[in-house]
Every structure is written in C-alpha cells, then in structure tokens.
TITORGU-682607 format. One record per residue (C-alpha): residue number from 1; residue in three letters; x, y, z. Coordinates in Angstrom, 2 decimals, decimal comma, padded with zeros to 5 digits. Layout:
REM residues N
+-----+-----+---------+---------+---------+
|   i |  aa |    east |   north |      up |
+-----+-----+---------+---------+---------+
| NUM | ala |       X |       Y |       Z |
...
+-----+-----+---------+---------+---------+
//
This chain:
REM residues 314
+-----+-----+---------+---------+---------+
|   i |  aa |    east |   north |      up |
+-----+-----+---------+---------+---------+
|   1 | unk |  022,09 | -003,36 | -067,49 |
|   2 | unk |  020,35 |  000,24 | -066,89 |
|   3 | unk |  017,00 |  000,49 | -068,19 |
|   4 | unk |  013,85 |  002,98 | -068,24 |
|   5 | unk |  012,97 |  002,29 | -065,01 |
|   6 | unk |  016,69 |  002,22 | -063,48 |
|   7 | unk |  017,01 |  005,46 | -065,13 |
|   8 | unk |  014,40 |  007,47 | -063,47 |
|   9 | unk |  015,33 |  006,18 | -060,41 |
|  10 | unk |  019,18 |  007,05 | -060,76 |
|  11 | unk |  017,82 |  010,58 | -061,40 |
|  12 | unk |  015,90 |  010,60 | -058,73 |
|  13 | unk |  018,56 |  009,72 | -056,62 |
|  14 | unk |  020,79 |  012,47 | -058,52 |
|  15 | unk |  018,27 |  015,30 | -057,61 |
|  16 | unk |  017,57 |  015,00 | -054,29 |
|  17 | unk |  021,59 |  015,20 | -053,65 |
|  18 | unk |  022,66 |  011,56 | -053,85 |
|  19 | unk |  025,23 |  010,34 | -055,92 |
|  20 | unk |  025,16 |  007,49 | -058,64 |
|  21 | unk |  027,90 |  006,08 | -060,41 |
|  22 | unk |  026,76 |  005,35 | -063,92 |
|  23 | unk |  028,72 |  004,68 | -067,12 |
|  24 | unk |  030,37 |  006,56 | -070,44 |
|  25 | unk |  032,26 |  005,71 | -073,14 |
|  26 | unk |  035,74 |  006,63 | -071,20 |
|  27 | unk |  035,41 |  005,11 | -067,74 |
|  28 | unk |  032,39 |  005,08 | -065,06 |
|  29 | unk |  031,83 |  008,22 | -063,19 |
|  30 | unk |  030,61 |  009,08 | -059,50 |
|  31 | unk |  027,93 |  011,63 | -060,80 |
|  32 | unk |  026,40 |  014,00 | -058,41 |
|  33 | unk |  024,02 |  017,49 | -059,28 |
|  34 | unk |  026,72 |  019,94 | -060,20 |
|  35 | unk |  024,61 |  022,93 | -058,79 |
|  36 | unk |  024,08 |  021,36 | -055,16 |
|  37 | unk |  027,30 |  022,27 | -052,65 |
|  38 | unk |  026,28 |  019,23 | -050,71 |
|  39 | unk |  026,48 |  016,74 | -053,83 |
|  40 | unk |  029,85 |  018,59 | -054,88 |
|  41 | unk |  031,21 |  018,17 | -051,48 |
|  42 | unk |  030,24 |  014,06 | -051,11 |
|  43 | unk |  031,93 |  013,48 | -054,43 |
|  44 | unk |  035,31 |  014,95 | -052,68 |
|  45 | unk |  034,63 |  013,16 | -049,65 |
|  46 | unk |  033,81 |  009,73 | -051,27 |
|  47 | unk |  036,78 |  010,14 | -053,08 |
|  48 | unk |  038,86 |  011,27 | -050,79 |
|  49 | unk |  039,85 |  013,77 | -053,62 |
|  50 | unk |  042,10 |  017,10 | -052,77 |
|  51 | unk |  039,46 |  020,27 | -052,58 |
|  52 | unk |  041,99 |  021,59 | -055,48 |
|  53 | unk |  041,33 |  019,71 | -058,09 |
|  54 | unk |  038,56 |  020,27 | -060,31 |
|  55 | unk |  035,06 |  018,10 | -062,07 |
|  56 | unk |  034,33 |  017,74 | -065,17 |
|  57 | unk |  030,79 |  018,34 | -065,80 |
|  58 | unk |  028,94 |  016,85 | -067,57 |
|  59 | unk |  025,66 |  017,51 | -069,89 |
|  60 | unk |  023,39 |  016,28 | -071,75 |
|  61 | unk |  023,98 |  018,53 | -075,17 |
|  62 | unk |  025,94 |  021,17 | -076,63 |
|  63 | unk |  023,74 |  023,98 | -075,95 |
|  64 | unk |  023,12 |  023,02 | -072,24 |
|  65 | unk |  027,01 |  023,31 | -072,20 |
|  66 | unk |  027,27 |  026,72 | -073,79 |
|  67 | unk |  024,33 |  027,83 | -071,31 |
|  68 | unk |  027,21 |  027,26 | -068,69 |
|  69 | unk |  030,18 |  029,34 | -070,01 |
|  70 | unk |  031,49 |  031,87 | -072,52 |
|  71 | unk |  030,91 |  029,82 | -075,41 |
|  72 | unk |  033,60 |  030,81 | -078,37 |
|  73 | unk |  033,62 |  029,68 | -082,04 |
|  74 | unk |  036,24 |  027,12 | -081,32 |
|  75 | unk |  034,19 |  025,54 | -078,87 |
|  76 | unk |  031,83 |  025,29 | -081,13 |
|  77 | unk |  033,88 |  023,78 | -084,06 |
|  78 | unk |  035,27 |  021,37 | -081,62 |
|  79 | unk |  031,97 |  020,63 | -080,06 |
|  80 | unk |  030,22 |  020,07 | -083,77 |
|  81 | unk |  033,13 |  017,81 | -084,48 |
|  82 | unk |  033,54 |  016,05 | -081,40 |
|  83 | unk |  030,67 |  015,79 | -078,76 |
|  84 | unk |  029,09 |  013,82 | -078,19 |
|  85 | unk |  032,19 |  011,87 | -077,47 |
|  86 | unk |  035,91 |  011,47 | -074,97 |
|  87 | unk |  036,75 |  015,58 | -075,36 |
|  88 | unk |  036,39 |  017,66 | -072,51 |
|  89 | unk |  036,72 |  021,65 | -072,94 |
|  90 | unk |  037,71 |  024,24 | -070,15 |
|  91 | unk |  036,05 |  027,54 | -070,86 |
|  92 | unk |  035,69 |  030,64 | -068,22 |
|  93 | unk |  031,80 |  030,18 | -066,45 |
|  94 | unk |  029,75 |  032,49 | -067,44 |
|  95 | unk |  028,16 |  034,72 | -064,82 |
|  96 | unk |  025,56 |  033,81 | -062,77 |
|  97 | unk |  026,34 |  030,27 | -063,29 |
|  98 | unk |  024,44 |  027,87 | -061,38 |
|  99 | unk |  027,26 |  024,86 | -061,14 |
| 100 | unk |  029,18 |  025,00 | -057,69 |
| 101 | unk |  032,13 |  026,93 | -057,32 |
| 102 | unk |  033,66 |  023,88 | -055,67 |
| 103 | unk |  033,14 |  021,71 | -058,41 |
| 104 | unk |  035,62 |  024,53 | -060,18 |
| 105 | unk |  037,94 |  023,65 | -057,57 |
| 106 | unk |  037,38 |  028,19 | -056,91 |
| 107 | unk |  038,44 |  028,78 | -060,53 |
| 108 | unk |  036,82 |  030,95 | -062,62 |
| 109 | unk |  036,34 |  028,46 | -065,27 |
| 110 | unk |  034,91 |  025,04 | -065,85 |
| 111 | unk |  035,11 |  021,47 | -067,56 |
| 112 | unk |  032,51 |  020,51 | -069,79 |
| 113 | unk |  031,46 |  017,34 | -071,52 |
| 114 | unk |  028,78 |  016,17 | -073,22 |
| 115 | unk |  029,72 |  012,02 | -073,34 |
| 116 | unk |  028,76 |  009,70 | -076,07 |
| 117 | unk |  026,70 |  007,03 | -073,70 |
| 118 | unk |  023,03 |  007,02 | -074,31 |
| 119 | unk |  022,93 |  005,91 | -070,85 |
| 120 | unk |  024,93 |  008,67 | -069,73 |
| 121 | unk |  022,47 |  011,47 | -071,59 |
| 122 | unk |  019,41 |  010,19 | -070,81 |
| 123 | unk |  020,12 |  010,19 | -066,97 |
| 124 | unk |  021,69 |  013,73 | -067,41 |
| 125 | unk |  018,37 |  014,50 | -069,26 |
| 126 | unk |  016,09 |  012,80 | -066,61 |
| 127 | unk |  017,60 |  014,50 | -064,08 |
| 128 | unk |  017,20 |  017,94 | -065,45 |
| 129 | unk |  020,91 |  019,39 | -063,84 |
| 130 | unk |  024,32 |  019,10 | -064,94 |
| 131 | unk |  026,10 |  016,54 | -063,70 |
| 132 | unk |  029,77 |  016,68 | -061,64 |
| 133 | unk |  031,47 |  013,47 | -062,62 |
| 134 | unk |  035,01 |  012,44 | -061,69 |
| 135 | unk |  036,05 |  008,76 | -062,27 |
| 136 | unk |  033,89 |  006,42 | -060,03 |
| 137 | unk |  037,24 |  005,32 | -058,03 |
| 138 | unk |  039,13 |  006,13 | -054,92 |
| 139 | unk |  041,46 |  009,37 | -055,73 |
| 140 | unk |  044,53 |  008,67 | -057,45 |
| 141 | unk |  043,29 |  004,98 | -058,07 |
| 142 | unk |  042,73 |  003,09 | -061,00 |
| 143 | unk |  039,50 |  004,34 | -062,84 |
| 144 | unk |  036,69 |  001,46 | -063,31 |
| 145 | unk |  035,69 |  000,34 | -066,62 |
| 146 | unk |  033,22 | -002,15 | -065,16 |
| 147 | unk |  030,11 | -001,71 | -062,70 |
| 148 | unk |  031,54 | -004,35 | -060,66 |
| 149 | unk |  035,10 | -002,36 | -060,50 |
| 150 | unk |  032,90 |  000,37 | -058,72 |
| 151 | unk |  031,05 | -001,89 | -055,93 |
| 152 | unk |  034,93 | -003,19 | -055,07 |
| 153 | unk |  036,27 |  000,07 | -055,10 |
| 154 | unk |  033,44 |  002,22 | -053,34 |
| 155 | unk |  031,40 | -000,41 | -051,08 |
| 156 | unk |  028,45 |  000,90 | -050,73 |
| 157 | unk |  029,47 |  004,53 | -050,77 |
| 158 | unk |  026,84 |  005,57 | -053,56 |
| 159 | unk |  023,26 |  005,30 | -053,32 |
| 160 | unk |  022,92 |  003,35 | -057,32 |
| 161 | unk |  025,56 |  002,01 | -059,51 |
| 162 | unk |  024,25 |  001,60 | -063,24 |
| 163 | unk |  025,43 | -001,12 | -065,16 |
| 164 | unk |  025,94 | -000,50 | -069,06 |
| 165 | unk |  028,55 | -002,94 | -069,60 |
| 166 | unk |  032,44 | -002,36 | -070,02 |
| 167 | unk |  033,24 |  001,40 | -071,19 |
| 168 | unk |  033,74 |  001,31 | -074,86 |
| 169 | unk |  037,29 |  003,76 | -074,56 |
| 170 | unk |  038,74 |  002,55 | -071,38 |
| 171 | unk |  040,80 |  005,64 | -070,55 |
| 172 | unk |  039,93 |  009,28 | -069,73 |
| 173 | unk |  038,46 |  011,90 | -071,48 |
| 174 | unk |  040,96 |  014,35 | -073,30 |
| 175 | unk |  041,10 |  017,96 | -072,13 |
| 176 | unk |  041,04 |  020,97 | -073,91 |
| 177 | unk |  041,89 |  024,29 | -072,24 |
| 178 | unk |  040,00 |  027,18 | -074,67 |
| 179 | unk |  041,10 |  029,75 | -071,75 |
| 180 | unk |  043,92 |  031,51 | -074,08 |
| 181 | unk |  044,14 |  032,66 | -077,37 |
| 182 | unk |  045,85 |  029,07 | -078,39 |
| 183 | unk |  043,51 |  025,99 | -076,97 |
| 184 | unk |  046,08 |  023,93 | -075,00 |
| 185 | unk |  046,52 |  020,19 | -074,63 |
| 186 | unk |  045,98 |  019,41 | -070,31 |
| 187 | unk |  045,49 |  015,82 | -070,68 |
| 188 | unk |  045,62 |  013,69 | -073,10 |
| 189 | unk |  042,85 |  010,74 | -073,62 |
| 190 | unk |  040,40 |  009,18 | -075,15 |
| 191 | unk |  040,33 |  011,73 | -078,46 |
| 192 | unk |  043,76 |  011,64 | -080,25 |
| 193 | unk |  045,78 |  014,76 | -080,78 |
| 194 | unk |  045,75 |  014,33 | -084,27 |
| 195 | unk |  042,13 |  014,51 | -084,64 |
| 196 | unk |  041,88 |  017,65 | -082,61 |
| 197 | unk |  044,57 |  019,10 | -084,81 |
| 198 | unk |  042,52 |  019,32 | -087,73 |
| 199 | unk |  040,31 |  020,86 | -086,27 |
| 200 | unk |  042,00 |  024,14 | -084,18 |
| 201 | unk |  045,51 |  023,34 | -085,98 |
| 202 | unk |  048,25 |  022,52 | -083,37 |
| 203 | unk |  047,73 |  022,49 | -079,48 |
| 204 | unk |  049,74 |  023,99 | -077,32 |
| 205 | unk |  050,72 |  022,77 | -073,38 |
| 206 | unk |  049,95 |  023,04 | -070,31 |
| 207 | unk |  050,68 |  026,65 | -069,26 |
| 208 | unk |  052,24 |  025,86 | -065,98 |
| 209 | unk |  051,93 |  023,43 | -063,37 |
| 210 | unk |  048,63 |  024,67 | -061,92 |
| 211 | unk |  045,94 |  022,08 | -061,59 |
| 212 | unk |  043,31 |  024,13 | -063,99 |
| 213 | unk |  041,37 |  020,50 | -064,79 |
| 214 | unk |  041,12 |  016,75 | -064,15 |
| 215 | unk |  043,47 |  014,43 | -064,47 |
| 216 | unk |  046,88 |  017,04 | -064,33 |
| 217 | unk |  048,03 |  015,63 | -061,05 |
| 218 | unk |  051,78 |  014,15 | -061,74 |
| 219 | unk |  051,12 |  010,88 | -059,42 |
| 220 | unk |  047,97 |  009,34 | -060,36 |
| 221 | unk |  045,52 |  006,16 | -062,10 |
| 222 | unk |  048,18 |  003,90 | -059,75 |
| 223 | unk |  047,80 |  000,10 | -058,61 |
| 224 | unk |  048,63 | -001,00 | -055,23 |
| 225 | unk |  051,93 | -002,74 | -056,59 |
| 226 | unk |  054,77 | -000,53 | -058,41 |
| 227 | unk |  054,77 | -000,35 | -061,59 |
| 228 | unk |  058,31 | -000,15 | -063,61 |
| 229 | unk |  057,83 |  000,87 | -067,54 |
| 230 | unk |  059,91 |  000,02 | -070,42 |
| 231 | unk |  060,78 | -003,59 | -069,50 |
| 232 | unk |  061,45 | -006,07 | -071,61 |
| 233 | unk |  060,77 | -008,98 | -069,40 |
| 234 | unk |  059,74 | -009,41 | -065,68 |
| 235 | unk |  060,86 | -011,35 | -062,68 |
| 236 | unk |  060,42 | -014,40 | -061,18 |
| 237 | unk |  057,90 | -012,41 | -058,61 |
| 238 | unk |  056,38 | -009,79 | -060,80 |
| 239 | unk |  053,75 | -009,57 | -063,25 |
| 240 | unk |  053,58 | -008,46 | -067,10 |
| 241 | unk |  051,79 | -006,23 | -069,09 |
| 242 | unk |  052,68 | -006,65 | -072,17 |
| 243 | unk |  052,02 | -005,03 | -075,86 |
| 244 | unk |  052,36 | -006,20 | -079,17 |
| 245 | unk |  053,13 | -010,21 | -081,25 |
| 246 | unk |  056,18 | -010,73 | -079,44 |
| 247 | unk |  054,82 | -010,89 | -076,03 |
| 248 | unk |  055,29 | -013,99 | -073,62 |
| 249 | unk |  051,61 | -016,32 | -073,70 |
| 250 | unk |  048,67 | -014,47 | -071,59 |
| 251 | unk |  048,33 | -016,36 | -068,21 |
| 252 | unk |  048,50 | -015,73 | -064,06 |
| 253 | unk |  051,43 | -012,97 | -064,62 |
| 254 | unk |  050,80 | -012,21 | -068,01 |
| 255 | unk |  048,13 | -009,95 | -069,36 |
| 256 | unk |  048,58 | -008,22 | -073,44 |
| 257 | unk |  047,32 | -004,92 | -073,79 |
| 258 | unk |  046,57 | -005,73 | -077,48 |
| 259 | unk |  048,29 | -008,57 | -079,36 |
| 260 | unk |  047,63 | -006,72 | -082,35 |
| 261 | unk |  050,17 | -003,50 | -081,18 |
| 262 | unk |  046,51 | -001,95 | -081,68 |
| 263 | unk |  046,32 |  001,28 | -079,37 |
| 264 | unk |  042,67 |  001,40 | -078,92 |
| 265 | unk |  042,73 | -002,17 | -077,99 |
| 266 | unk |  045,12 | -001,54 | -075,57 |
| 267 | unk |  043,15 |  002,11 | -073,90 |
| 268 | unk |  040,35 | -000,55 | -073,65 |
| 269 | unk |  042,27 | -002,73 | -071,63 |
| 270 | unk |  044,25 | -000,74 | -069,80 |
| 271 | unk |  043,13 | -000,24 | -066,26 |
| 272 | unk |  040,74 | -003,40 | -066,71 |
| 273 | unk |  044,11 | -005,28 | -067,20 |
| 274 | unk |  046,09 | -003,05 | -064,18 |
| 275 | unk |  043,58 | -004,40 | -061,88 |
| 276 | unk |  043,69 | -008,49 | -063,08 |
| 277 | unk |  047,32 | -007,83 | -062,57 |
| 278 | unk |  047,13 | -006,08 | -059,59 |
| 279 | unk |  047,80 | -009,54 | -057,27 |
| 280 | unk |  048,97 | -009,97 | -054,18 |
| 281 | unk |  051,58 | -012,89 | -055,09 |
| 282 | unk |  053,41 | -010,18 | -056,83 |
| 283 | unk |  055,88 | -007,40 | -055,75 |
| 284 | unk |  055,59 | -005,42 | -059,04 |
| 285 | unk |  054,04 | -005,40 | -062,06 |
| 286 | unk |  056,13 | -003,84 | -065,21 |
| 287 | unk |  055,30 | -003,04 | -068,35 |
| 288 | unk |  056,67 | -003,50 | -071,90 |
| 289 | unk |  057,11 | -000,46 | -074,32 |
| 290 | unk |  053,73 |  001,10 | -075,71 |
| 291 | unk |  054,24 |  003,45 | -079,05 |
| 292 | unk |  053,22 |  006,87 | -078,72 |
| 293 | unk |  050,93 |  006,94 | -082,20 |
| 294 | unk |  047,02 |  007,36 | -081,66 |
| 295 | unk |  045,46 |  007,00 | -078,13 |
| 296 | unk |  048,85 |  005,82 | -077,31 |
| 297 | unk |  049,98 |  008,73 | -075,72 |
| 298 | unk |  047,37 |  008,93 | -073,48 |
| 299 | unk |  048,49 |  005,40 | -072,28 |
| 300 | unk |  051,71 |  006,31 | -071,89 |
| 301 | unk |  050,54 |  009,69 | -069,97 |
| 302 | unk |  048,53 |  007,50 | -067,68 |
| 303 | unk |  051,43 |  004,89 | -067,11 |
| 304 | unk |  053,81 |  007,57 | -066,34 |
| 305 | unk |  051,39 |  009,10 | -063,84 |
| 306 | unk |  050,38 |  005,40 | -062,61 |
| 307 | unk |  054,18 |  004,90 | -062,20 |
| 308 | unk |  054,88 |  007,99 | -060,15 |
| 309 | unk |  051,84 |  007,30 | -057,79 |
| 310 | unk |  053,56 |  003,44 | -056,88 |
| 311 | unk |  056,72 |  004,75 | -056,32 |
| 312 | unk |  057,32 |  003,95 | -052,46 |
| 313 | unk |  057,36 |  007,30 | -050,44 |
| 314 | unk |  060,85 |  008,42 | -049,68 |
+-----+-----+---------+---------+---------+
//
C-alpha cells in the first residue's frame, strides 16, 4: 500500500516526465504531468491509444480545476455537490492554459476531475501539476481495479505503480459535457444519472458522434474472448457472468456480479470479474441480463461497448 514516502517518490517520478499508475475510487490510472508534451505523448504511446481521443485530467481541488477552464455556475453546483468523487466535467480551457493541447486530443476544451482517493490528491498535490490520467490499461482493454491488474497489463511500462487496494467504484468516471447551454450526458459511470439530475435537472446526449471525451469510443473495455449479452445460460465451452439470486453456483465458469441484484456490487466487480473469466479454456464468455436502475446503466454502457470490441473483425 502507498505511503508518505511512496508518495513523494511517485511525484517525483511524475515531475520529471515519468509516468505512474496510481489508484482512485473508479479504476487505476496511468498518470503523467498534464502540462509536459513528452508525458502526454508516453501516455498515448504506452497505451497504444488513438491521438483523437482525449484525458481526463485530473486535480487535486476544485479551484485548481476552475484555474484550468471557463468555470460556469453549473460547474460549480455540480462540483460543490459532487467532487471530490466519479464525475468528470468538459468545460472550454481557458486561455493561456498550461495543460497540453494533446491531452485535449486539439480540442478547445478539457476533462476535469478532482477524484475522491486520498491517495490520488495527495500525489496530485505533491507533485504540484495536473495530472493526465486515462485508465492504467492497454487501449480499448479492460480497465484495472487492482495494482496487480496493472503490472499484467503494462509490464514494466511505467516507472511506479501505487498500490491502494481494489478501487472502491470499479467502473469509470461519468462525464459531463458543460460545453452547451444544456450539460449533456457523454458517458455514463460511476455517478448515477439520477443524482446528477437533481442537481442541473435533466441531461441531455451526446451531440453527435464526435469523440469530445473519454470513454465515447463505440468498441471498447473488451476481453480477449467475445462476449454475448442477454443470455440466459451458457455453453458447454463458455463462461458466465451472471447477476442476481437465480444464478447457477459461482465456480471455474461461473462468476456473479452481485448475488444481491445490487448494482454497485456488481460496477465493483465488473471488470475484476471480466478478467477471472477471461480463460483460455473458453471460447466466449456471456452474460445474463443486468437492470438499467442506478450505476446499472453504466454497466450496461460498458458491456455493450465491451461486446462490440470482441466481435471478430469482418
């Protein structure tokens, strides 16, 4: 586990342009110094992560992120209410910001987060620069909710991992376009719809199909074996993730996303219980119904995605 002395080293690292996967309460990210080209650059490259597709960034407080952009009143009733914590916000950069264009991806705005890991702030604090932070995972991969998920993924590819356990969440932050008059909806994750909505009153969508933040791509979060949704039951070759009382016993091809038919149980355990599943000895691995209520839609949006990235090329 990351302590004081970890800590200053990680930062240390994270200044002088390394990068250093460390933990949050969504999934682990592959931080690098959001103002340094070079640091932006090695996240894409470690990656392997299309040039088009934007960073969150992440801070250490509200009023670090409103240094950043043009700050609005909604971001700051949504910030008040939400951050620290799994909400990510999309606001136009202010001029003369510092963070790398390519960390916008060229856009004139940017993703902002402040997350709710102690961990997470006080390297962002030690370091003393915002911090570009996709998922700590190959692109288009499952994200890692465990250190270990990042040494097996990235071997060796990052000069410190920090261990703070398994991520609270499990599943992606939820982001918040504030770039038109209406915030829209991008992604959904780790903060429920609901909860947002009584806050700004109803979201809209996605504008179009332009990448304008993480986590829009259609194929994406995918395990090396298809994935087929909605099943009931699996084959004699494939493996099950299941949901909810009426589920067959956990066991080698088995895995229940929550027992309970609790959604937050099953975010926690979703890409931790892709990857158990994820097993050479099968040809598949489907997946029984998840209900849309709470964090369940972002499951579901991640599934879908996850599903679309197996799907053999044609």
């Amino acid at each position: 586990m990351a302590n004081s002395v970890t800590l200053v080293e990680a930062a240390a690292h994270l200044r002088v342009g390394r990068l250093v996967a460390f933990p949050t309460e969504t999934v682990y990210g592959l931080g690098g110094d959001a103002t340094n080209d070079r640091a932006v650059a090695e996240i894409f490259r470690v990656k392997q992560r299309p040039r088009f597709n934007p960073l969150i960034c992440h801070l250490a407080s509200s009023e670090a992120a409103a240094g950043l952009v043009e700050w609005t009143a909604t971001a700051e009733r949504l910030a008040a209410a939400f951050w620290p914590g799994p909400l990510t916000l999309v606001l136009p950069r202010r001029t003369g910001c510092q963070v790398s264009l390519l960390a916008s991806a060229g856009l004139d705005s940017l993703a902002l987060r402040v997350p709710d890991s102690t961990i997470a702030r006080q390297l962002i604090a030690e370091a003393g620069v915002p911090v570009a932070a996709p998922s700590a995972n190959r692109s288009g991969r499952l994200s890692p909710t465990r250190a270990q998920d990042i040494a097996d993924d990235l071997n060796g590819a990052v000069a410190m991992i920090l261990d703070g356990g398994a991520c609270a969440i499990g599943i992606e932050s939820t982001v918040v376009s504030l770039l038109d008059e209406v915030p829209r909806l991008l992604r959904p994750g780790g903060l429920t719809r609901d909860r947002l909505e009584t806050v700004v009153g109803p979201l809209a969508g996605p504008a179009n199909d332009t990448i304008t933040s993480p986590g829009m791509a259609a194929a994406h979060y995918a395990p090396d074996r298809p994935l087929r949704l909605n099943a009931r039951d699996a084959g004699p070759d494939e493996a099950l993730l299941a949901f909810g009382p009426d589920a067959p016993p956990e066991g080698l091809a088995v895995c229940n996303l929550s027992p309970a038919s609790d959604t937050a149980e099953a975010a926690a355990n979703l890409f931790r219980m892709l990857r158990e599943l994820d097993r050479r000895e099968f040809t598949a691995i489907v997946v029984m119904p998840v209900p849309t209520d709470g964090l369940g839609e972002a499951i579901n949006d991640r599934l879908r995605r996850a599903a679309k990235a197996s799907q053999p090329a044609t």
